[in-house]
C-alpha positions as CSV (number, residue, x, y, z in Angstrom):
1,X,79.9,6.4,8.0
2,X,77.3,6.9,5.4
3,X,77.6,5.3,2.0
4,X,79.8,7.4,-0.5
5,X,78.1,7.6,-3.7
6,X,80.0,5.6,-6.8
7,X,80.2,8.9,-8.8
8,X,82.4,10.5,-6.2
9,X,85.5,8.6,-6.1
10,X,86.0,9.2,-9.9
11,X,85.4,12.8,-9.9
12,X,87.6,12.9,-6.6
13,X,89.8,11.4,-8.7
14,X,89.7,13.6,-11.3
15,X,90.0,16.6,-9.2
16,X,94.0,15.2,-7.7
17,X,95.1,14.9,-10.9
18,X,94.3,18.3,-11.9
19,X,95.5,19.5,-9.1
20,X,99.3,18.1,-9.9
21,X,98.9,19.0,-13.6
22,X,100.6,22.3,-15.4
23,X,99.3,23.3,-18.9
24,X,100.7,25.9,-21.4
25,X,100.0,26.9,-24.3
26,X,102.0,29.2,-26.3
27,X,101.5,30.2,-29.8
28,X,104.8,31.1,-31.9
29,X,105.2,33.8,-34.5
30,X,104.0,32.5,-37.2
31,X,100.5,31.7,-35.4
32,X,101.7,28.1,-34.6
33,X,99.6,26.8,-31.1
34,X,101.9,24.6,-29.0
35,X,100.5,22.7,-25.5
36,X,102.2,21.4,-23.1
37,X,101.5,19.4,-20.3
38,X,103.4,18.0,-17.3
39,X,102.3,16.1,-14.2
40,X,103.9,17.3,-11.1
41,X,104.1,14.1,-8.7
42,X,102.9,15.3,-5.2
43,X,104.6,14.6,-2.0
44,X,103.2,12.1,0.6
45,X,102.1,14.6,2.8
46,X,100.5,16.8,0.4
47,X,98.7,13.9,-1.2
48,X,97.6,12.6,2.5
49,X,96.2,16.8,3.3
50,X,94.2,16.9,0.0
51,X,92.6,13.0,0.5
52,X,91.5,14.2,4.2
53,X,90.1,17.2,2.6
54,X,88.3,15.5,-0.3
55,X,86.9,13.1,2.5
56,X,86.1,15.4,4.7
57,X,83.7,17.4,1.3
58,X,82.3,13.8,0.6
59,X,81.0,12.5,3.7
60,X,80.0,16.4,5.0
61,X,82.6,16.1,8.0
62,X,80.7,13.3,9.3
């Protein structure tokens, strides 16, 4: 296996944890912005799919 690049594993990072993550934002009637955000925790298997995948992207199927 070739040597993954130190930037990667962050931005790989990065990229699960959007994945899981829900934003909205909603404005009320008087013009008020609200934001919400909530983490969605991600099931063994899905988690296991999207590392394989990531891995796959990183080291070019290698």
């Amino acid at each position: 296996m070739e040597r993954l690049d130190p930037f990667m594993l962050p931005v790989a990072g990065l990229v699960i944890t959007l994945l899981q993550t829900e934003v909205v934002m909603k404005r009320d009637t008087r013009g008020k912005w609200s934001l919400t955000i909530h983490k969605r925790a991600l099931r063994d298997s899905a988690l296991g799919r999207v590392l394989t995948a990531l891995l796959s992207q990183v080291t070019s199927g290698k």
